[in-house]
C-alpha positions as CSV (number, residue, x, y, z in Angstrom):
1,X,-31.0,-11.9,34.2
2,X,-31.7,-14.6,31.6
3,X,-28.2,-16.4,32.5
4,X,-29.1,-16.2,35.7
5,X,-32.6,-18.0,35.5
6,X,-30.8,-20.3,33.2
7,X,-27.6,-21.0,35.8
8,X,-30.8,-21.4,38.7
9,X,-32.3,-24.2,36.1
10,X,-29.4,-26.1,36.3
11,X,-28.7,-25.2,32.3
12,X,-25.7,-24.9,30.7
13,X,-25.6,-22.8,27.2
14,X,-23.2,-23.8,24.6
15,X,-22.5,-20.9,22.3
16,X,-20.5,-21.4,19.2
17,X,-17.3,-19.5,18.7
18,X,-17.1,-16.3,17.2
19,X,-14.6,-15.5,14.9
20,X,-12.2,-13.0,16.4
21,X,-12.9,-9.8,13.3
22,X,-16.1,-9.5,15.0
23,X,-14.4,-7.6,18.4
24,X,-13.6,-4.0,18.0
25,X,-11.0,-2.6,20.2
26,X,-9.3,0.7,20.6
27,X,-6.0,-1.0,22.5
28,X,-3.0,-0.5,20.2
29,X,-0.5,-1.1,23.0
30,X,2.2,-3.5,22.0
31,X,1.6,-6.4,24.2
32,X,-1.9,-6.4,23.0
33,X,-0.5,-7.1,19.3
34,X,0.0,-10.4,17.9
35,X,2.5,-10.6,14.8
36,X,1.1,-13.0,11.4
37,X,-2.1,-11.8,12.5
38,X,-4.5,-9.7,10.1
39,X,-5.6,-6.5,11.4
40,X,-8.2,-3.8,10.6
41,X,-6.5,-0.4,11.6
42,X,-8.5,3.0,11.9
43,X,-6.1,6.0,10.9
44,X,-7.1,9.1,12.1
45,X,-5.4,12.9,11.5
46,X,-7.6,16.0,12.4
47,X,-9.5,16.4,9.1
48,X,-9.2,13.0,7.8
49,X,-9.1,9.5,8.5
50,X,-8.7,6.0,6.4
51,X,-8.8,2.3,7.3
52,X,-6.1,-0.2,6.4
53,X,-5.5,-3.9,6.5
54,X,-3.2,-6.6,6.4
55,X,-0.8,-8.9,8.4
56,X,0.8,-7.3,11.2
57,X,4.4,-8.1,10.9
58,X,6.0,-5.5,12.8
59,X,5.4,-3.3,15.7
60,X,7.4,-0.6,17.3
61,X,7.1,2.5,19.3
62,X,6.2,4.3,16.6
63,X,5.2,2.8,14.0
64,X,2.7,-0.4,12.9
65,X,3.6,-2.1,9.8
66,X,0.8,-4.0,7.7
67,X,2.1,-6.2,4.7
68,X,-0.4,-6.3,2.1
69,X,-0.1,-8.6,-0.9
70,X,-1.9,-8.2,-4.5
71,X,-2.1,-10.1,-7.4
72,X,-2.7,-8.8,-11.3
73,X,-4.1,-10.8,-14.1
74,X,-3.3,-10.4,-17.9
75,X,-4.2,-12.5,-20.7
76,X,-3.5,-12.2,-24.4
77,X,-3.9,-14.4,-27.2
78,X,-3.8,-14.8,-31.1
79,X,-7.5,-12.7,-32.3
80,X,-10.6,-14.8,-33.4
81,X,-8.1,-18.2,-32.5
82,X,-8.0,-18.0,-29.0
83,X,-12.1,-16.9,-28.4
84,X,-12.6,-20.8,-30.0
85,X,-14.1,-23.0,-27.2
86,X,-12.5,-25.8,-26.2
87,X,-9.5,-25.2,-28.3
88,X,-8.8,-21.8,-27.6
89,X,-6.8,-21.8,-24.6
90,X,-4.1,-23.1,-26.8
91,X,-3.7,-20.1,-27.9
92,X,-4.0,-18.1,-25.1
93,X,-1.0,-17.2,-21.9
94,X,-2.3,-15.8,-18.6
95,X,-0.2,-14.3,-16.7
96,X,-0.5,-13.6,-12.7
97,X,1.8,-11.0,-11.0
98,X,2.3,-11.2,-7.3
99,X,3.9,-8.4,-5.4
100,X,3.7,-7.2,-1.3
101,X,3.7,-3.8,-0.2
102,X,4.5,-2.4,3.4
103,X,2.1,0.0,4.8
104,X,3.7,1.6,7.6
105,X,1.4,3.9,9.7
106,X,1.9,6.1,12.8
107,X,1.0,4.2,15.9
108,X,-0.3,7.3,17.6
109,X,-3.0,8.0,15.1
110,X,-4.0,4.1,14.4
111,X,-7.1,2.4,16.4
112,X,-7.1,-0.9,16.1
113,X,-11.0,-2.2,15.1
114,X,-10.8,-5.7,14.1
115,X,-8.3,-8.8,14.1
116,X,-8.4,-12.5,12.4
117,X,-6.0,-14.7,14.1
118,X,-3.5,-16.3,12.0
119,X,-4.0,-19.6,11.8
120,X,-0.9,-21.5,10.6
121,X,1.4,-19.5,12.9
122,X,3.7,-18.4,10.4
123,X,4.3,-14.7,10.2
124,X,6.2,-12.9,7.5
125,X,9.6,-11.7,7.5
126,X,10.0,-8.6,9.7
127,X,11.4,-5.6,8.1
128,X,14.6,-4.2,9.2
129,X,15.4,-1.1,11.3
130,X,12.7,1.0,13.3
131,X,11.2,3.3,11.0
132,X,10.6,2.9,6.7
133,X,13.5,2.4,4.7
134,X,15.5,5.3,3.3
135,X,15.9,5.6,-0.6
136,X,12.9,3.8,-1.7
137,X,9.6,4.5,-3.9
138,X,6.9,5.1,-1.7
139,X,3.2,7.1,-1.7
140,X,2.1,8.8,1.6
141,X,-1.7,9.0,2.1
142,X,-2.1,12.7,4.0
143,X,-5.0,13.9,6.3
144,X,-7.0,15.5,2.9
145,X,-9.5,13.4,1.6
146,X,-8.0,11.7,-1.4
147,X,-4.4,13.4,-1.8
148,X,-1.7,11.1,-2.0
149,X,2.3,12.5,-2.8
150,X,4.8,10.1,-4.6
151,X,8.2,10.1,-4.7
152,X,11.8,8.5,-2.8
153,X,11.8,8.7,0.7
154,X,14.8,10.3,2.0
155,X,14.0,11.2,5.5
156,X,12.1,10.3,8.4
157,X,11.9,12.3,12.1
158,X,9.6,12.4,14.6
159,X,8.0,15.7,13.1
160,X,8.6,15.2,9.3
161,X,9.4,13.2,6.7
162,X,11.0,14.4,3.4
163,X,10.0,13.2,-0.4
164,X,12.2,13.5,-3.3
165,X,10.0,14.2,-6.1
166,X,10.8,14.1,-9.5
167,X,9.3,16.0,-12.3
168,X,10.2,16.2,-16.3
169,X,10.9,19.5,-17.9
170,X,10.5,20.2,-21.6
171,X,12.4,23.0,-23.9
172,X,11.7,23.8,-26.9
173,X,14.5,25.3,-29.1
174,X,14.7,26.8,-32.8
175,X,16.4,25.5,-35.2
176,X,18.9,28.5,-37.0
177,X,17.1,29.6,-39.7
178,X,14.7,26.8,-40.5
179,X,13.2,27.3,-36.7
180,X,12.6,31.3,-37.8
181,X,10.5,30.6,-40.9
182,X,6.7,31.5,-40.4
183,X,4.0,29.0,-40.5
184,X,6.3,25.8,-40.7
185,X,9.1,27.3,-38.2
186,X,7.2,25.3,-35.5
187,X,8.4,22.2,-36.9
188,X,12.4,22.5,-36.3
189,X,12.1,22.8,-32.9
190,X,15.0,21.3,-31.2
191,X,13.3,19.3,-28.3
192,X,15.2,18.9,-24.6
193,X,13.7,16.8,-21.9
194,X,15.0,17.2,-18.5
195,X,14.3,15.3,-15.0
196,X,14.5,17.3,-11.8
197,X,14.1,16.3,-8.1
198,X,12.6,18.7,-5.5
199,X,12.4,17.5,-1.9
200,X,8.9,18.1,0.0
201,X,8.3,18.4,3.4
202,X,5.8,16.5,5.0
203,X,4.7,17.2,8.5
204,X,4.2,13.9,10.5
205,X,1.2,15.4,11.8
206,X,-0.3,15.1,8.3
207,X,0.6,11.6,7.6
208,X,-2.3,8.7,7.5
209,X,0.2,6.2,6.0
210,X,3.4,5.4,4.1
211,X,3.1,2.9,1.7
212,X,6.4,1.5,0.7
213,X,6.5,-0.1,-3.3
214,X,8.3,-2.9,-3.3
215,X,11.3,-3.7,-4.9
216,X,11.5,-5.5,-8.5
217,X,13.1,-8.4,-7.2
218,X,10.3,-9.3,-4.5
219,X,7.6,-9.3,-7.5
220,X,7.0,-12.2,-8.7
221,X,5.0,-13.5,-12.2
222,X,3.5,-16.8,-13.2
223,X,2.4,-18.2,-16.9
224,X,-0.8,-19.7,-16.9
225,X,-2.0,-22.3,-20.2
C-alpha cells in the first residue's frame, strides 16, 4: 500500500543494495548454484543437523563440495630476549600455516540458507571424479550430536561409505626369569606395539559431511620476522 501511494505521488524510492548473505533459500538445484561463490549450507539427517561454509567449487548429483581454507599461527623465541620491546622481534620467528580442506556433503540432505557472491570471479580448482577421493584421511560428521569417526576412506556407494580405521595394540611380555621375579618382575617386560586397521561401515543415511584432510603437499608455511 505505501509503494502504491508513493508510485501515485509520482516518487521514486532508491533503496541501497543488499548484500546477497542476507537471502535465505531452500533451492539447492544445480542451476540455481554458482561455483567461486561462498555458501551457508544447512545439513540435516533425522536426529541431527550442522551448518557448513565455504566456496562452492563443485556440484554434482550427489554431492556439494565446500573448500574451506585455515590458517595456524606459532611463534617462538629466545626467553626474556624476545619479550624486549622494540628489539625483541629480533629474536622472535612467526610462523603461519595455510592449508584447504574439502567438505563434501550429501546434496539430498543440504539446504542452502545464505550465499556471498564471489567477487573477483575466480573460482578454485575443481576436484576430480564425482564422489570423494578413495584412499585419503578424512573425518565424517554423523547425524549424533558431536560424534565424528576418523580414518581412510576406502569406499563410497549410494547407501554406505566404508572407513579404514586404525588402532595401536600393546603386549606386554616377560622377560625369562628376570620377568618372573616378584615385586621388580614388572620391570623386564618385553614391550610390542602393533597397528591394526578395521573397516567401518557407515550408512549414507547417517552422514552430515565428509571432510577430506588435505594432502601434505597442498599445505603450505610462511616465516614471519
Amino acid at each position: 500500500m505505501f509503494s502504491a501511494i508513493l508510485r501515485r505521488a509520482g516518487l521514486i524510492l532508491l533503496l541501497p543494495a543488499l548484500p546477497a548473505l542476507a537471502q535465505e533459500t531452500g533451492n539447492s538445484a544445480i542451476d540455481e548454484l554458482v561455483l567461486g561463490d561462498q555458501y551457508v549450507l544447512d545439513v540435516q539427517r533425522p536426529g541431527g543437523r550442522e551448518k557448513y561454509d565455504g566456496e562452492l567449487i563443485k556440484v554434482t548429483d550427489k554431492w556439494l563440495v565446500l573448500q574451506q581454507r585455515r590458517e595456524s599461527r606459532n611463534e617462538c623465541g629466545v626467553p626474556i630476549l624476545s619479550k624486549l620491546p622494540y628489539t625483541g622481534r629480533l629474536f622472535r620467528n612467526v610462523g603461519i600455516g595455510r592449508w584447504e580442506e574439502q567438505l563434501w556433503i550429501p546434496r539430498d540432505a543440504a539446504i542452502v540458507q545464505g550465499r556471498i557472491q564471489d567477487e573477483d570471479g575466480v573460482a578454485s580448482a575443481e576436484p576430480e571424479g564425482e564422489g570423494p577421493e578413495l584412499q585419503r584421511d578424512c573425518s565424517v560428521s554423523l547425524n549424533k550430536v558431536g560424534h565424528l569417526t576418523q580414518g581412510k576412506l576406502t569406499a563410497v556407494a549410494d547407501e554406505e561409505i566404508v572407513l579404514s580405521v586404525a588402532s595401536t595394540m600393546t603386549t606386554q611380555t616377560p622377560l625369562p626369569v628376570l620377568g618372573k621375579l616378584p615385586l621388580i618382575g614388572g620391570a623386564f617386560n618385553r614391550t610390542q606395539t602393533q597397528e591394526i586397521s578395521e573397516d567401518q561401515r557407515i550408512a549414507m543415511a547417517d552422514v552430515l559431511c565428509i571432510r577430506m584432510f588435505a594432502p601434505k603437499h597442498a599445505s603450505s608455511s610462511q616465516i614471519v620476522d
